[in-house]
C-alpha positions as CSV (number, residue, x, y, z in Angstrom):
1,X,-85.8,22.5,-6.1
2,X,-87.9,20.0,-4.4
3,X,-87.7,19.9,-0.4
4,X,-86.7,16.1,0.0
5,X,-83.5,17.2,-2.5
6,X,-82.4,20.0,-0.4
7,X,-83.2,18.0,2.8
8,X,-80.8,14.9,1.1
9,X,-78.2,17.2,-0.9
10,X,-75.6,15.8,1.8
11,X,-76.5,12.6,2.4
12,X,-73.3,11.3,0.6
13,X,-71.5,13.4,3.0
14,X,-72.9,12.0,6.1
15,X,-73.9,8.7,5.6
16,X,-76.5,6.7,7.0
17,X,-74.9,4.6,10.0
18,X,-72.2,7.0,10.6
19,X,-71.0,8.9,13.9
20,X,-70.5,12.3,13.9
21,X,-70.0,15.5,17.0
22,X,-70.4,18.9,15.9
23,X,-69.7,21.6,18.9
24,X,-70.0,25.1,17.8
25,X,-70.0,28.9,19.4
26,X,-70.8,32.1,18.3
27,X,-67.6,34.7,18.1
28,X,-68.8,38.4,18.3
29,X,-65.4,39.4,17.3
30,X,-62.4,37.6,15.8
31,X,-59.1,39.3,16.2
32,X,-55.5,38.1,14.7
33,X,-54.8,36.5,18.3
34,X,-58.2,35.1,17.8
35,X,-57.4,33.6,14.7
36,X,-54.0,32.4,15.2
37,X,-55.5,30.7,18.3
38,X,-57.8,29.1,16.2
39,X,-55.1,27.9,13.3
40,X,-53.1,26.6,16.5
41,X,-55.6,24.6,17.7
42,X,-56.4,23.2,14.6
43,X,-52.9,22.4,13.6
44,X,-51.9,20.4,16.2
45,X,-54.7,17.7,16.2
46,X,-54.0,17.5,11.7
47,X,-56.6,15.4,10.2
48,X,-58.6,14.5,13.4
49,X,-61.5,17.0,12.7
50,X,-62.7,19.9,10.5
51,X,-63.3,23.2,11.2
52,X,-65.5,25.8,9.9
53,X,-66.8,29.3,10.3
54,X,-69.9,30.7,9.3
55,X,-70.2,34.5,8.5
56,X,-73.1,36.2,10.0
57,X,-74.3,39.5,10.3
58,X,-76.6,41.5,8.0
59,X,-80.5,42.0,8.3
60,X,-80.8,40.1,11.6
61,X,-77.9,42.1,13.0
62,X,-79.9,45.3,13.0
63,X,-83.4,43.8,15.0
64,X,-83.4,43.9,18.5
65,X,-82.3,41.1,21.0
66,X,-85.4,40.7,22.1
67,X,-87.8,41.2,18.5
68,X,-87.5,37.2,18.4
69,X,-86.8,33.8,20.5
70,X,-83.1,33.9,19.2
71,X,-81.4,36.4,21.2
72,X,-77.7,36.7,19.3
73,X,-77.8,39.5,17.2
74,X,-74.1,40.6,17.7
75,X,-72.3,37.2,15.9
76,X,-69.7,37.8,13.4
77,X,-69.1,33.8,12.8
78,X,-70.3,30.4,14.0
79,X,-66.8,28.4,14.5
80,X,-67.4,24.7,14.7
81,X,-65.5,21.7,14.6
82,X,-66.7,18.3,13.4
83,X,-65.8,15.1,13.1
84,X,-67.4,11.8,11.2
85,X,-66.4,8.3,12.2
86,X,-67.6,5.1,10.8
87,X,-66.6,2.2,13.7
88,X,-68.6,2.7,16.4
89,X,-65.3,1.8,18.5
90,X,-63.9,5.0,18.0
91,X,-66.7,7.3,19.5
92,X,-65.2,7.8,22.6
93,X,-62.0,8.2,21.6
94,X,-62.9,10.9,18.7
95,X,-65.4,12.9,21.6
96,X,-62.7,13.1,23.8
97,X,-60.6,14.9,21.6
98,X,-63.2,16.9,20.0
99,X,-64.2,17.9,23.6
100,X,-60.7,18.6,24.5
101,X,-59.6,21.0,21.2
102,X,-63.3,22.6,22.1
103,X,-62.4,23.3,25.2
104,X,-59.3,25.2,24.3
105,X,-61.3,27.4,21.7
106,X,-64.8,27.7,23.8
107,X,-63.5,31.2,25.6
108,X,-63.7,32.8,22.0
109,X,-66.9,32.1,21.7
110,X,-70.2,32.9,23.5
111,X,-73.2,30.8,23.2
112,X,-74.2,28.5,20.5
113,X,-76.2,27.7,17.2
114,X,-78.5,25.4,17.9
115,X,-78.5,23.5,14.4
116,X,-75.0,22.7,15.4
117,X,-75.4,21.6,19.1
118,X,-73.7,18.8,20.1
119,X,-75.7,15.7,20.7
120,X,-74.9,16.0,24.8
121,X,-75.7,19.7,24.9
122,X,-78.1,19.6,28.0
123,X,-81.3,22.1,29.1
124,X,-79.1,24.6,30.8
125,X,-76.8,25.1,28.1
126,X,-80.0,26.0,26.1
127,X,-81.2,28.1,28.9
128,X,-77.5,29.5,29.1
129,X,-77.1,30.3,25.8
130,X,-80.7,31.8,25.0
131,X,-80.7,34.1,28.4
132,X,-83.9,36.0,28.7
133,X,-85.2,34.5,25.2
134,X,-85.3,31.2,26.1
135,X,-89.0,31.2,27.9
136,X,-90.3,32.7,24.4
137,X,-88.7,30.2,22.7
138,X,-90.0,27.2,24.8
139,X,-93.6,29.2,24.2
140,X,-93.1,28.6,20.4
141,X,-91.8,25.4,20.7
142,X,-95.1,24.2,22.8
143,X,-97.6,26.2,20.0
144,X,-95.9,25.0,16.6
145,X,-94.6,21.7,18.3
146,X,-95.8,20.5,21.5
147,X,-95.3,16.6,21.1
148,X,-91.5,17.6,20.4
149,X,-91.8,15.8,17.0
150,X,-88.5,18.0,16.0
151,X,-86.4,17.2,18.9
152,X,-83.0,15.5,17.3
153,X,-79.7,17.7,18.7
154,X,-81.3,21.1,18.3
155,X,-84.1,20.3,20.6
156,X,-85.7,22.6,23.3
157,X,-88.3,20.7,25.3
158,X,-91.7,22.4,24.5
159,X,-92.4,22.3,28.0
160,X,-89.7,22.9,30.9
């Protein structure tokens, strides 16, 4: 498959013009509370976002912390929510909420994926959620990168 296909396989999904806010966390472990939290949270707000969960684990879970810039090698799941939105109008409204139901499920989680960062994720919560890592990655960043030209939401500065 060509790389511009796989690159536009979900442009239909996300259209051109749209809004969208993605916040996401890494869960080490999910327990029934955990997930009954989770299905609570959700339920309440029906139709206002979507949630999802990516399983992790495998290969990566057996290097060390420290064998490359990403640092969490314990994950179990990535749990997101996202929303989409075409009216402009609406962005603060839909944030709001998306930043409240986050709130509510953040203390499951630890850290974050970067492809999935929120647009308003700032330097710290990069430097937060990267820990000892995050000077290595900057390093890469600054050699494979260093006029940022890949710097939409998962961006780390290639210079500090």
């Amino acid at each position: 498959m060509l790389y511009v296909n796989i690159q536009s396989k979900d442009d239909v999904l996300y259209p051109h013009g749209g809004h969208y806010y993605l916040q996401n966390g890494f869960v080490t472990k999910l327990t029934d509370d955990g997930i009954d939290h989770i299905l609570d949270a959700f339920r309440r707000t029906p139709r206002r976002f979507a949630m999802f969960a990516d399983h992790c684990g495998g290969a990566y879970g057996r290097m060390a912390q420290d064998a490359t810039a990403f640092p969490r090698r314990d994950m179990a799941i990535v749990l997101a929510l996202f929303a989409g939105w075409q009216n402009p109008a609406e962005s603060d409204e839909k944030i709001a909420m998306m930043r409240v139901a986050w709130k509510e499920l953040a203390p499951l989680t630890s850290g974050f994926y970067t492809n999935y960062a929120a647009a308003d994720t700032n330097l710290a919560g990069y430097q937060e959620k990267c820990g000892a890592n995050f000077q290595r990655l900057v390093a890469l960043k600054a050699k494979y990168d260093p006029m940022n030209v890949f710097r939409l939401n998962a961006n780390v500065s290639p210079k500090i």
